[in-house]
PyMOL Python script that loads the backbone (N, CA, C, O; Angstrom):
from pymol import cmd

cmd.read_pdbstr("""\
ATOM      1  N   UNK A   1     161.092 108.632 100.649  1.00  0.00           N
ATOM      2  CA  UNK A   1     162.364 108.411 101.317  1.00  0.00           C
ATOM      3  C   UNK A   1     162.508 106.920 101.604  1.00  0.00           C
ATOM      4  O   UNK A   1     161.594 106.369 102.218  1.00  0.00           O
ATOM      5  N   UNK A   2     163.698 106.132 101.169  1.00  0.00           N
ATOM      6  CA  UNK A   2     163.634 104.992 101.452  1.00  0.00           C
ATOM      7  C   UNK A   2     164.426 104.772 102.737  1.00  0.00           C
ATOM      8  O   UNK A   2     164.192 103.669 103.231  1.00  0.00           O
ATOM      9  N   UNK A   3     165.148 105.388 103.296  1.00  0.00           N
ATOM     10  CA  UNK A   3     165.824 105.540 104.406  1.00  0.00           C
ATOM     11  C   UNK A   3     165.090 105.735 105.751  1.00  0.00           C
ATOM     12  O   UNK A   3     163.876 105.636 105.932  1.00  0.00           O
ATOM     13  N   UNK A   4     166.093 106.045 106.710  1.00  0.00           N
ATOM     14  CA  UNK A   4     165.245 106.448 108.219  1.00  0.00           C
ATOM     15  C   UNK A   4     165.318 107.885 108.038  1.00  0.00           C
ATOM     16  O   UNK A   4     166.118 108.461 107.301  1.00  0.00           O
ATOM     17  N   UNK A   5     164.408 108.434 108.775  1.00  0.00           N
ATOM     18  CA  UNK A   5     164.626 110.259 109.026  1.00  0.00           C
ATOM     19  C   UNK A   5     165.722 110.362 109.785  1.00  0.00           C
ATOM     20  O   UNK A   5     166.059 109.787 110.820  1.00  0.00           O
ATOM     21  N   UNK A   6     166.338 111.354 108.976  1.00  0.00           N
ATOM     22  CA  UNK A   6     167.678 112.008 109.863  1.00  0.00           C
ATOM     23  C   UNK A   6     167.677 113.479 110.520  1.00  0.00           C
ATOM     24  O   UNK A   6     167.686 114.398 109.701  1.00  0.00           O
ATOM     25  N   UNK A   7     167.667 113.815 111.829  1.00  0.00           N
ATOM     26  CA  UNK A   7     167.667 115.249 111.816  1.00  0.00           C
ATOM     27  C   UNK A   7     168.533 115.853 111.904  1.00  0.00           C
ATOM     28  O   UNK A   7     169.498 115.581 112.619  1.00  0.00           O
ATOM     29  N   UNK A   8     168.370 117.208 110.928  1.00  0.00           N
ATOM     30  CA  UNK A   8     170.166 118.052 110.264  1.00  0.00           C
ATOM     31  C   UNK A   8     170.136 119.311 110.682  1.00  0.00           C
ATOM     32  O   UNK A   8     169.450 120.262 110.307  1.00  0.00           O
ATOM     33  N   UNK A   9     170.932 119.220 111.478  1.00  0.00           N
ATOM     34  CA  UNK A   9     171.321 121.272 111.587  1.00  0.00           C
ATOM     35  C   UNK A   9     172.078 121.959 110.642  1.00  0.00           C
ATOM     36  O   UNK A   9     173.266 121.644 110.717  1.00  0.00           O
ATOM     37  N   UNK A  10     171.879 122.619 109.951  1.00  0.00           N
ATOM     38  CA  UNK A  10     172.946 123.156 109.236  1.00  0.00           C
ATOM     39  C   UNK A  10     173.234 125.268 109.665  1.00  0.00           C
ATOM     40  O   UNK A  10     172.634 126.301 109.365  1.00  0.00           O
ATOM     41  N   UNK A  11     174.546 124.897 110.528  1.00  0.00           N
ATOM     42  CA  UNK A  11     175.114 126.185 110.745  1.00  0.00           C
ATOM     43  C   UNK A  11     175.872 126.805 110.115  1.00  0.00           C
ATOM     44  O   UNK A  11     176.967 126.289 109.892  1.00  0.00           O
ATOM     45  N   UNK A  12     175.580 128.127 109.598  1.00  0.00           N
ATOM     46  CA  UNK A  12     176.137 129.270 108.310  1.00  0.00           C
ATOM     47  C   UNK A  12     175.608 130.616 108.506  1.00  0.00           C
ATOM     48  O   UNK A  12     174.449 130.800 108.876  1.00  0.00           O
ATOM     49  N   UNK A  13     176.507 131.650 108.243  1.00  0.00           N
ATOM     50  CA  UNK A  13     175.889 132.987 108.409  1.00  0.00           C
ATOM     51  C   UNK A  13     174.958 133.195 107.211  1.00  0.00           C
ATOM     52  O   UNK A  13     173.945 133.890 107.296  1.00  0.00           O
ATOM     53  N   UNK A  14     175.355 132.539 106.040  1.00  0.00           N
ATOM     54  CA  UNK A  14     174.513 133.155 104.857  1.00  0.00           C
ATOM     55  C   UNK A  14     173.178 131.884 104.302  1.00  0.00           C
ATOM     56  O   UNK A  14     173.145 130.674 104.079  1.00  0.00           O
ATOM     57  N   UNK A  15     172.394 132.834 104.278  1.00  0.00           N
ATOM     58  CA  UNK A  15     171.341 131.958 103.702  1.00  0.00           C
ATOM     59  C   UNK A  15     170.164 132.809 102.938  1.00  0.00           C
ATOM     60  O   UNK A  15     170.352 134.009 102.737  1.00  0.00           O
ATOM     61  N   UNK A  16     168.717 132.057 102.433  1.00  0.00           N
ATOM     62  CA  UNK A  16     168.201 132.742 101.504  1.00  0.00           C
ATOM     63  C   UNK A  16     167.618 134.014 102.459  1.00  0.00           C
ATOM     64  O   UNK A  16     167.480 134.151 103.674  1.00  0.00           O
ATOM     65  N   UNK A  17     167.354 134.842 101.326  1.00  0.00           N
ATOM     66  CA  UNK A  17     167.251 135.802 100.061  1.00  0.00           C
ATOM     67  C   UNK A  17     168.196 136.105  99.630  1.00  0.00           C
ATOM     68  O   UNK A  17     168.259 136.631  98.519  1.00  0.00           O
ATOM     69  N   UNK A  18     169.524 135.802 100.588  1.00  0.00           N
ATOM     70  CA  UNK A  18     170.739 136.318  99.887  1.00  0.00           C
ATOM     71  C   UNK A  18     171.119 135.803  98.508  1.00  0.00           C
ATOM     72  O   UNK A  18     171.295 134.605  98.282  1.00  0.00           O
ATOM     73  N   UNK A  19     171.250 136.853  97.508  1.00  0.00           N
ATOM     74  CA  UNK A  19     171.281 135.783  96.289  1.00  0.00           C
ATOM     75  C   UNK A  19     173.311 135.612  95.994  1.00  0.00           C
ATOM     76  O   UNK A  19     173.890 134.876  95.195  1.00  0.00           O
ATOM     77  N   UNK A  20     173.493 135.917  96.301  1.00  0.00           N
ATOM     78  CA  UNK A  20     175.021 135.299  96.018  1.00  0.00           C
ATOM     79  C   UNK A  20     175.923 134.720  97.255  1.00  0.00           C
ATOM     80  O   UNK A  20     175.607 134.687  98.445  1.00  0.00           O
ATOM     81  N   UNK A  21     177.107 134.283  96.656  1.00  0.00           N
ATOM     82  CA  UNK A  21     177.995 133.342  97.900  1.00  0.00           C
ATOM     83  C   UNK A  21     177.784 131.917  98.222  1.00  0.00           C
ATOM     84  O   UNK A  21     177.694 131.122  97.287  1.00  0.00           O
ATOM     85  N   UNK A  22     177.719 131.612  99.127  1.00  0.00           N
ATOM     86  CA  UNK A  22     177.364 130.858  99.796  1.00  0.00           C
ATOM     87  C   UNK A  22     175.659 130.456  99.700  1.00  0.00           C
ATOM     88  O   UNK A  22     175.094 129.450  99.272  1.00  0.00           O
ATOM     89  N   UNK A  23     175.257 131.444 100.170  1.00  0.00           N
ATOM     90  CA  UNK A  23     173.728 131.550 100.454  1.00  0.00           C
ATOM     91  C   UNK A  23     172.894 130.611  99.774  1.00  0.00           C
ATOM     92  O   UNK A  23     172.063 129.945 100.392  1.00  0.00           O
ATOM     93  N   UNK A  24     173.110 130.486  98.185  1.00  0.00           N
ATOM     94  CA  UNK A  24     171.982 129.824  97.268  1.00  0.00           C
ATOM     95  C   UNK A  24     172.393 128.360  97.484  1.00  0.00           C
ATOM     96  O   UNK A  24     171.529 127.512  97.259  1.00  0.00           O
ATOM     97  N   UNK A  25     173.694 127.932  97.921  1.00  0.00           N
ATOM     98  CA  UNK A  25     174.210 126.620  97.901  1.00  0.00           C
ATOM     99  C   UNK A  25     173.654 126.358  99.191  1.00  0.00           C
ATOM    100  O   UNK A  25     172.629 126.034  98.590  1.00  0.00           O
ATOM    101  N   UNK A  26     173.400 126.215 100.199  1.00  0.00           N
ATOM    102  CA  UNK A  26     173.287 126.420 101.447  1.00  0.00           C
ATOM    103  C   UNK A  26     171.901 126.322 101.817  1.00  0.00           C
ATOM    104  O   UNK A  26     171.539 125.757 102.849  1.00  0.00           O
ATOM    105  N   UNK A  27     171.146 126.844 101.021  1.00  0.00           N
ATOM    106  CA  UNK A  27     169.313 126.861 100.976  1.00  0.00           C
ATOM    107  C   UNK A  27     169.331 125.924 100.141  1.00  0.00           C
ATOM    108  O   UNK A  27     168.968 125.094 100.974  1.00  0.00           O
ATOM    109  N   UNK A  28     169.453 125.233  99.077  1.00  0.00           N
ATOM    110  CA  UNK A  28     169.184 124.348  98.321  1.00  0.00           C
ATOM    111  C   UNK A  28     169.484 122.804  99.081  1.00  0.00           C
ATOM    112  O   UNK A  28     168.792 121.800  98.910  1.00  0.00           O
ATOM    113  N   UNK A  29     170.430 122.886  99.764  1.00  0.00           N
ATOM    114  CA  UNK A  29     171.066 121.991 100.490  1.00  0.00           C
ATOM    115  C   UNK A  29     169.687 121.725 101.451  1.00  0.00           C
ATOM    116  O   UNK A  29     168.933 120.780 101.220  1.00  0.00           O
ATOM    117  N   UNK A  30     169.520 122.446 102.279  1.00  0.00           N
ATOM    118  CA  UNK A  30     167.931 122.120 103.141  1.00  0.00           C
ATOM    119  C   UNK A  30     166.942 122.234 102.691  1.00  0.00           C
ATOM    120  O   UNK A  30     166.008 121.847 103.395  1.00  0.00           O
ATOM    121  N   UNK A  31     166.647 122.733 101.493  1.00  0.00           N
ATOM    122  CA  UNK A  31     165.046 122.361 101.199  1.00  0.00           C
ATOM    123  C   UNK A  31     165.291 120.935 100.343  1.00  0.00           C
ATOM    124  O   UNK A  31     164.312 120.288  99.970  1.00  0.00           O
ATOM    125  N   UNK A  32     166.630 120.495 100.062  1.00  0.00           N
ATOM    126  CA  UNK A  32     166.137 119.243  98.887  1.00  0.00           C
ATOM    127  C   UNK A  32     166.693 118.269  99.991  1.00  0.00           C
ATOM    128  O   UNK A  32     166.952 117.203  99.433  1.00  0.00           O
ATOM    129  N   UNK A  33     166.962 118.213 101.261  1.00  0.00           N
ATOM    130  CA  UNK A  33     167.373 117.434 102.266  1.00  0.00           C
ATOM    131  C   UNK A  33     165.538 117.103 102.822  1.00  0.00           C
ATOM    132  O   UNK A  33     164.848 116.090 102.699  1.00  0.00           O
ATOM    133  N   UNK A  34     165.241 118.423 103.426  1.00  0.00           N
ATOM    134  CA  UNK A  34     163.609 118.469 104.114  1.00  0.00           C
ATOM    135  C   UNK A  34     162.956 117.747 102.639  1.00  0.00           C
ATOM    136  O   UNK A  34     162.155 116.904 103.042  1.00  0.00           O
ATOM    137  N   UNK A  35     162.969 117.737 101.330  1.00  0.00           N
ATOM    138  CA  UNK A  35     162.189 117.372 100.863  1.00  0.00           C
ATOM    139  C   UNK A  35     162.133 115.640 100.423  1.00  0.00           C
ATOM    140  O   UNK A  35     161.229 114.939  99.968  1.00  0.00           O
ATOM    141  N   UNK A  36     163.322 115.410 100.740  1.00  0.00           N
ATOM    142  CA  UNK A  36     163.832 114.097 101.238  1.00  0.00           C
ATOM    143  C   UNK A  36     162.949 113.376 102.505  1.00  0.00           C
ATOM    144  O   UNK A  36     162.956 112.186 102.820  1.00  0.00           O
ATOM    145  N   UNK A  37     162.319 114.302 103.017  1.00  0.00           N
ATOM    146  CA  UNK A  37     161.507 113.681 104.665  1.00  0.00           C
ATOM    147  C   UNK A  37     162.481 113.718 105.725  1.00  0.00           C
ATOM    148  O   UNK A  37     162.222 112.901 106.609  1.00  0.00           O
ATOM    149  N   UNK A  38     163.556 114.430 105.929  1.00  0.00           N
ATOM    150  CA  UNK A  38     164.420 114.583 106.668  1.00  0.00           C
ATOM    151  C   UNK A  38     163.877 116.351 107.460  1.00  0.00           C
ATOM    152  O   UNK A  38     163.331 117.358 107.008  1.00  0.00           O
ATOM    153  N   UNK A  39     164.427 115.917 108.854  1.00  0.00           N
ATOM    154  CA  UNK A  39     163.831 116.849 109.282  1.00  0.00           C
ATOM    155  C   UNK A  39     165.518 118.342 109.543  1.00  0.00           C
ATOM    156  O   UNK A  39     166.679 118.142 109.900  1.00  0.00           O
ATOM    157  N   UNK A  40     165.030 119.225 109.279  1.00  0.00           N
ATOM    158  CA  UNK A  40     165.876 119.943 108.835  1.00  0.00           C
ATOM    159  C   UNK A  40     165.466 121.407 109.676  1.00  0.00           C
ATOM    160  O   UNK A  40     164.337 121.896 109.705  1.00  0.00           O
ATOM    161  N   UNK A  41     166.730 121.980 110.366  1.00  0.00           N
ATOM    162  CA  UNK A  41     166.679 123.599 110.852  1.00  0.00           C
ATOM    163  C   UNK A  41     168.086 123.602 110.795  1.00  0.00           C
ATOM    164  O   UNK A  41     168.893 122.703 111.034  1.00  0.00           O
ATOM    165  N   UNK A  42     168.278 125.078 110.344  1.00  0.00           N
ATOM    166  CA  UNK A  42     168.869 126.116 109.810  1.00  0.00           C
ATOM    167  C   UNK A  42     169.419 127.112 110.842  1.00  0.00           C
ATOM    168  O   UNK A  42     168.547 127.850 111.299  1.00  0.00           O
ATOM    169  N   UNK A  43     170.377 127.261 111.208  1.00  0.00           N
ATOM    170  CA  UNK A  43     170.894 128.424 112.194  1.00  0.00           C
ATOM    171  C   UNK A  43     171.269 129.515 111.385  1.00  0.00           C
ATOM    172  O   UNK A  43     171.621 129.071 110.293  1.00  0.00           O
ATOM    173  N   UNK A  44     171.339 130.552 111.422  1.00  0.00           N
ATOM    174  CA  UNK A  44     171.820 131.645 110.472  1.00  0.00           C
ATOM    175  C   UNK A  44     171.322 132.636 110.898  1.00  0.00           C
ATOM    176  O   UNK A  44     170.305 132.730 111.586  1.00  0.00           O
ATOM    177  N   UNK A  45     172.499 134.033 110.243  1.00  0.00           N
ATOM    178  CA  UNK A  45     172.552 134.848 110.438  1.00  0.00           C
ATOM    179  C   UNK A  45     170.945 136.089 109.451  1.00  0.00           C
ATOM    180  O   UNK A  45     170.335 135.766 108.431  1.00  0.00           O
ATOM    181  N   UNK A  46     170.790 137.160 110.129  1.00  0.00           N
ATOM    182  CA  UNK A  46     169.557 138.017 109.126  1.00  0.00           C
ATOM    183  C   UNK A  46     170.655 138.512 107.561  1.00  0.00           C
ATOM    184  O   UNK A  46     171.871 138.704 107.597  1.00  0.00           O
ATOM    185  N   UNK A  47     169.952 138.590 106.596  1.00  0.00           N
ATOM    186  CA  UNK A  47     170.418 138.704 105.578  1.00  0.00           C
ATOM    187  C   UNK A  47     171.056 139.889 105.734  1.00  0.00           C
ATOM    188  O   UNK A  47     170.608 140.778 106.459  1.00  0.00           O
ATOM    189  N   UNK A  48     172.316 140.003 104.962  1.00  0.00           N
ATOM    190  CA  UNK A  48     173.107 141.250 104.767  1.00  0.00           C
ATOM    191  C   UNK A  48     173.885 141.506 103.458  1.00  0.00           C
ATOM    192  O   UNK A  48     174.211 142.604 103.008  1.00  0.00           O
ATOM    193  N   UNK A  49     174.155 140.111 102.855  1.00  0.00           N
ATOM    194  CA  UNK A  49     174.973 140.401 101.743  1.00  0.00           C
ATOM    195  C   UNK A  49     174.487 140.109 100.609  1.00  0.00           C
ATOM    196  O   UNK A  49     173.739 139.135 100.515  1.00  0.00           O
ATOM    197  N   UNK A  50     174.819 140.919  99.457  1.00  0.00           N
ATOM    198  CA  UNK A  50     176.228 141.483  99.665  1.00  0.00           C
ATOM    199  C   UNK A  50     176.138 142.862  99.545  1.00  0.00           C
ATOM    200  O   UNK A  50     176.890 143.548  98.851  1.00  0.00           O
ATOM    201  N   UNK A  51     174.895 143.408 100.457  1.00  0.00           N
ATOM    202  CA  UNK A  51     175.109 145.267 100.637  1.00  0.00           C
ATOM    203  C   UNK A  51     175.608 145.639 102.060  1.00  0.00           C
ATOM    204  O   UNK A  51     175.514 146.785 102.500  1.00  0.00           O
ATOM    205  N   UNK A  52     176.162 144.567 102.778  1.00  0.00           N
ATOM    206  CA  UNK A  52     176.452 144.391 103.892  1.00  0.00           C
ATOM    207  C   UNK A  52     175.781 145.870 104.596  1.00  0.00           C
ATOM    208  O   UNK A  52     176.406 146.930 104.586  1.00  0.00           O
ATOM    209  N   UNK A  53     174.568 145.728 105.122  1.00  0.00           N
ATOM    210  CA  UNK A  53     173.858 146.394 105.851  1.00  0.00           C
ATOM    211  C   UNK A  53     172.115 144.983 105.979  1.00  0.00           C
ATOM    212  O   UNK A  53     171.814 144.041 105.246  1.00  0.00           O
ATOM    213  N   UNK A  54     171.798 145.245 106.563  1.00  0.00           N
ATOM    214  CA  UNK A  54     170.654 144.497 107.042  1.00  0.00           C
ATOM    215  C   UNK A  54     169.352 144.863 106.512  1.00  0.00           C
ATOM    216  O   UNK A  54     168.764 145.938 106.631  1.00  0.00           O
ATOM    217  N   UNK A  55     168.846 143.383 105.667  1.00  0.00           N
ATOM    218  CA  UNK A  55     168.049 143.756 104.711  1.00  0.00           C
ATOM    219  C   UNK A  55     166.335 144.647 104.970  1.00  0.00           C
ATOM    220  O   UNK A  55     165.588 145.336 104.275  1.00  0.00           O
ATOM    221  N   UNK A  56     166.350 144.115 106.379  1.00  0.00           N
ATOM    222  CA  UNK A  56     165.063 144.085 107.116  1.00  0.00           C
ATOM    223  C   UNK A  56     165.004 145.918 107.294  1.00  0.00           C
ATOM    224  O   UNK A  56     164.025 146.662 107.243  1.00  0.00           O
ATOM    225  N   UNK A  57     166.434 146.232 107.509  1.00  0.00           N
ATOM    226  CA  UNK A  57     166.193 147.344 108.256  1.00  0.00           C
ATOM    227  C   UNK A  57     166.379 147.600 109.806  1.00  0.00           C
ATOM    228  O   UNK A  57     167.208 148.424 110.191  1.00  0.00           O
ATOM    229  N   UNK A  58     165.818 147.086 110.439  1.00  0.00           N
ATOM    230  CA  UNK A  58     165.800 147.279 112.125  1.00  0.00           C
ATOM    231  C   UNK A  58     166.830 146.243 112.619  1.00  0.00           C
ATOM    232  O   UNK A  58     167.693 145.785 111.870  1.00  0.00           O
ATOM    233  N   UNK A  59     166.678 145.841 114.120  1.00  0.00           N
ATOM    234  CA  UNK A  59     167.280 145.145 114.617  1.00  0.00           C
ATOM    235  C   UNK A  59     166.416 144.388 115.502  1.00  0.00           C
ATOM    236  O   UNK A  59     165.777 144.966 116.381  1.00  0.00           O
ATOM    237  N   UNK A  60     166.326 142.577 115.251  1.00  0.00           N
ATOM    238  CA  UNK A  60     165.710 141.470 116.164  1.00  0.00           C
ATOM    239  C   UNK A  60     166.991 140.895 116.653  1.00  0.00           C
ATOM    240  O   UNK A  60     167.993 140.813 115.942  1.00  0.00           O
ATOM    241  N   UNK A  61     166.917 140.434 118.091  1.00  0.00           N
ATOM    242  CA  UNK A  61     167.804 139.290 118.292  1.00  0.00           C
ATOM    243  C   UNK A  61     167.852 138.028 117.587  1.00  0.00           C
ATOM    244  O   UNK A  61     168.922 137.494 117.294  1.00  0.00           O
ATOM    245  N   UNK A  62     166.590 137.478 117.275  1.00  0.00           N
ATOM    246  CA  UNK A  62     166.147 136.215 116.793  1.00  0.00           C
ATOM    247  C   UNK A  62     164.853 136.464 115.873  1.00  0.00           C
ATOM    248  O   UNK A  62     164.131 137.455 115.986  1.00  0.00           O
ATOM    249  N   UNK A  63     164.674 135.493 115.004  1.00  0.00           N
ATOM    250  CA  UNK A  63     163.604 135.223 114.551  1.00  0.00           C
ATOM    251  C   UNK A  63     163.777 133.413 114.133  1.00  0.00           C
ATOM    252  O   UNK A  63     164.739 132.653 114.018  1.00  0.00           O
ATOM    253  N   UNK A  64     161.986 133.247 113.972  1.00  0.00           N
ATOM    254  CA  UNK A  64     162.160 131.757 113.549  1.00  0.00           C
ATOM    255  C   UNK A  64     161.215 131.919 112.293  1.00  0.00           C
ATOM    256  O   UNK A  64     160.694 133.018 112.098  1.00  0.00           O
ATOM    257  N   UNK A  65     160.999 130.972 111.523  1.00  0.00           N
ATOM    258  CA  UNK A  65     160.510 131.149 110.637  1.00  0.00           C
ATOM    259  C   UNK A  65     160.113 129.427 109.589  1.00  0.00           C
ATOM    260  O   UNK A  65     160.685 128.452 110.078  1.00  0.00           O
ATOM    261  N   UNK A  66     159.589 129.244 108.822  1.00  0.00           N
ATOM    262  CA  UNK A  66     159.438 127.689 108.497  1.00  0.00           C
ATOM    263  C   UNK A  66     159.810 128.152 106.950  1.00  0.00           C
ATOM    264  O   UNK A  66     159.267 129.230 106.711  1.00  0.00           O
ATOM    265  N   UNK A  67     160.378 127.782 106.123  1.00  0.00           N
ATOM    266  CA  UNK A  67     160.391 127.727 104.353  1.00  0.00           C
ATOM    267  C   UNK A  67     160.558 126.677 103.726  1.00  0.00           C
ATOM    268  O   UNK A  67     161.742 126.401 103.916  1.00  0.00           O
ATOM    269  N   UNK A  68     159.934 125.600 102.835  1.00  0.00           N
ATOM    270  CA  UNK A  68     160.193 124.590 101.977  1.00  0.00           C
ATOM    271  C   UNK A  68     160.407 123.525 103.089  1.00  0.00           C
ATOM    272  O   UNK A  68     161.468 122.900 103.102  1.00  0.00           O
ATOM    273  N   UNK A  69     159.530 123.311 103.942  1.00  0.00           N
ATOM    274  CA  UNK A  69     159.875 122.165 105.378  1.00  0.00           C
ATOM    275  C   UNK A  69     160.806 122.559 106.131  1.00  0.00           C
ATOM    276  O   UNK A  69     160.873 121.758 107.063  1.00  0.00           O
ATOM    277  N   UNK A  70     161.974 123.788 106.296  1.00  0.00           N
ATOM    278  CA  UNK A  70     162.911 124.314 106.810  1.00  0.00           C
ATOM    279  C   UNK A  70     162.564 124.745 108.005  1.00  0.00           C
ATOM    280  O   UNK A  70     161.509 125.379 108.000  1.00  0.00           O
ATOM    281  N   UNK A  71     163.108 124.619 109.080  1.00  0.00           N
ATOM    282  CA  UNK A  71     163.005 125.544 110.330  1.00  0.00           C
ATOM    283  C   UNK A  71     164.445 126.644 110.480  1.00  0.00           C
ATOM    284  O   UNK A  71     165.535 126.146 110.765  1.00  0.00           O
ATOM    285  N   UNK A  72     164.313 128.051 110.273  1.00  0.00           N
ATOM    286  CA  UNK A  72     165.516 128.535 110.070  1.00  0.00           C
ATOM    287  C   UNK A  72     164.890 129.615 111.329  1.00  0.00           C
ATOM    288  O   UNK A  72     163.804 130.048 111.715  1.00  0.00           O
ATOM    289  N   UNK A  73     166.209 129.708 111.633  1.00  0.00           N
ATOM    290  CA  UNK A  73     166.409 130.176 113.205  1.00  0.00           C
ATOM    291  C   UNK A  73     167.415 131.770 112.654  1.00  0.00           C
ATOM    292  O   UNK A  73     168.548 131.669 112.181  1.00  0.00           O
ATOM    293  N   UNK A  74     166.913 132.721 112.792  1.00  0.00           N
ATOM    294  CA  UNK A  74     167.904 133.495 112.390  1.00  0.00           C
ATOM    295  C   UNK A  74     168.893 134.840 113.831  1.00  0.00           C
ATOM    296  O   UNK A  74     168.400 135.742 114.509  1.00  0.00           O
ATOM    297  N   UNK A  75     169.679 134.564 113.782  1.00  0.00           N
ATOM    298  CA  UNK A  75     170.140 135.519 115.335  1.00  0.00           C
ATOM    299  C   UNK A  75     171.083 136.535 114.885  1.00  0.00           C
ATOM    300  O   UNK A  75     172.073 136.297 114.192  1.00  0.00           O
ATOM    301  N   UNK A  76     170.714 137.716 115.327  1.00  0.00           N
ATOM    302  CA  UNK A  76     171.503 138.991 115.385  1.00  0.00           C
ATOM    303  C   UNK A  76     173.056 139.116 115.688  1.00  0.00           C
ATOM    304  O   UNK A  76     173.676 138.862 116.721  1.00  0.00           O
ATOM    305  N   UNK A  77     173.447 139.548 114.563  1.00  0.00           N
ATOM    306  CA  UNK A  77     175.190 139.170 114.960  1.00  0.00           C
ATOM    307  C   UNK A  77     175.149 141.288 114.205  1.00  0.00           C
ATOM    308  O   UNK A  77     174.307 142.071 113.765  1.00  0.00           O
ATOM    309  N   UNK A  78     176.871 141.270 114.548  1.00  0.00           N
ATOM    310  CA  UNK A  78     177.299 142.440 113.847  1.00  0.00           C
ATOM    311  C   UNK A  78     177.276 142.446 112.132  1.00  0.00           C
ATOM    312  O   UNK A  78     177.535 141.410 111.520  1.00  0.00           O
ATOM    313  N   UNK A  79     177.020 143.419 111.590  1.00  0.00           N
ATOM    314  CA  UNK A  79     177.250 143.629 110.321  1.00  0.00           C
ATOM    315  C   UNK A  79     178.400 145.101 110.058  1.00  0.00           C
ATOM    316  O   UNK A  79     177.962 146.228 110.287  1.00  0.00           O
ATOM    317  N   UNK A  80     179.670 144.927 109.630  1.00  0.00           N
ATOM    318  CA  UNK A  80     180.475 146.032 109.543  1.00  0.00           C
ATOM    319  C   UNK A  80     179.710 147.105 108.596  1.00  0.00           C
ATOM    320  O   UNK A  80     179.183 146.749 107.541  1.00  0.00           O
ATOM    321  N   UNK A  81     179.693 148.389 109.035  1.00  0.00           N
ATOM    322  CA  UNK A  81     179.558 149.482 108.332  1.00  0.00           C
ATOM    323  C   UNK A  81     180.268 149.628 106.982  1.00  0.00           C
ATOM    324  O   UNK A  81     179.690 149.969 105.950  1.00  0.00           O
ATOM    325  N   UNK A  82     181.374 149.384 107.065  1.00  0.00           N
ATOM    326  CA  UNK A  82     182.476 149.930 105.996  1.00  0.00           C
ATOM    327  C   UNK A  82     183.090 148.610 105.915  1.00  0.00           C
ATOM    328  O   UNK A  82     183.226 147.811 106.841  1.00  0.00           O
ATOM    329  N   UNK A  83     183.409 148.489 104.819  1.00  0.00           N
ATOM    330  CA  UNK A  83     184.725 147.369 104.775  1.00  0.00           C
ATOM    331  C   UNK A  83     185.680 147.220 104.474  1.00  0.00           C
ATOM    332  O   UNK A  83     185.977 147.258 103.279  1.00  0.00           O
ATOM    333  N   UNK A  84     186.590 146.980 105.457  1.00  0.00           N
ATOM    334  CA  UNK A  84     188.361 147.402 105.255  1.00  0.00           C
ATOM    335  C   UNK A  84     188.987 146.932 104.242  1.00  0.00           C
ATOM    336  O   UNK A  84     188.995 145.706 104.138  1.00  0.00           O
ATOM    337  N   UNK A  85     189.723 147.783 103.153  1.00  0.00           N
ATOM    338  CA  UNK A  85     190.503 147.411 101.948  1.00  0.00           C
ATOM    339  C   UNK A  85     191.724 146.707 102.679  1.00  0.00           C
ATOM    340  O   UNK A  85     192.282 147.051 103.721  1.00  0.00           O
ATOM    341  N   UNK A  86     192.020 145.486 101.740  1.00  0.00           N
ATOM    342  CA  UNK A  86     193.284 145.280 102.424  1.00  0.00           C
ATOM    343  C   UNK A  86     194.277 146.725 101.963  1.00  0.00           C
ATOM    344  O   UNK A  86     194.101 147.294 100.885  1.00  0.00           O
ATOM    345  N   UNK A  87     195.399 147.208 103.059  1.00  0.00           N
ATOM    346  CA  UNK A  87     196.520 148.310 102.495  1.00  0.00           C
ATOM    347  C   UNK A  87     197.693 147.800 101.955  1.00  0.00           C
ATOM    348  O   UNK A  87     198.439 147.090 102.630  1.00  0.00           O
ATOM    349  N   UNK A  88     197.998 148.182 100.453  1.00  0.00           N
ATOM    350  CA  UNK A  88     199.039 147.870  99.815  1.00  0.00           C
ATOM    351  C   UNK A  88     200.307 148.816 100.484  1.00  0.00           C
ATOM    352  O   UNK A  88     200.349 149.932 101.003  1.00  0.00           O
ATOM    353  N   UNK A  89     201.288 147.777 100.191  1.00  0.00           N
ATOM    354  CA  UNK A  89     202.731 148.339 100.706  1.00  0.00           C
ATOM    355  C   UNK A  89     203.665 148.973 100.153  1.00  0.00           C
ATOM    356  O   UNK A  89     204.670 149.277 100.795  1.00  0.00           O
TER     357      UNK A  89
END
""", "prot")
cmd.dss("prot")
cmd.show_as("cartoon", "prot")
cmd.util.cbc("prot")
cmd.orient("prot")
């Protein structure tokens, strides 16, 4: 790194394992930032998409976790059961 260390939050519901959306852009973004020597955590939601149900299974409020120099913080939000079609008129 020829620069100073910068420290980056990056806040998003989607992140890895999720493999589509957002998610893969979003993880790549902080591990090639952290691998830069920049210090880097991750706020985000537990994986859900795109089977929108929760990959883990159960329910944590939080977890923390370290990946590729990453500190990702993950917190319990809602995941809809069903998902509303828009209704044609």
């Amino acid at each position: 790194m020829t620069g100073p260390k910068v420290r980056i939050a990056i806040l998003g519901i989607n992140f890895a394992p999720e493999p589509t959306g957002i998610a893969p852009y979003t993880t790549l973004l902080a591990s090639g930032l952290a691998a830069r020597g920049h210090e880097v955590e991750v706020l985000t939601g537990f994986p859900h998409y795109p089977q929108w149900k929760r990959l883990d299974g159960g329910f944590r409020f939080r977890s923390d976790e370290i990946e590729d120099r990453v500190r990702i913080r993950r917190f319990g939000h809602h995941v809809p059961r069903v998902l509303r079609q828009s209704v044609e008129r």
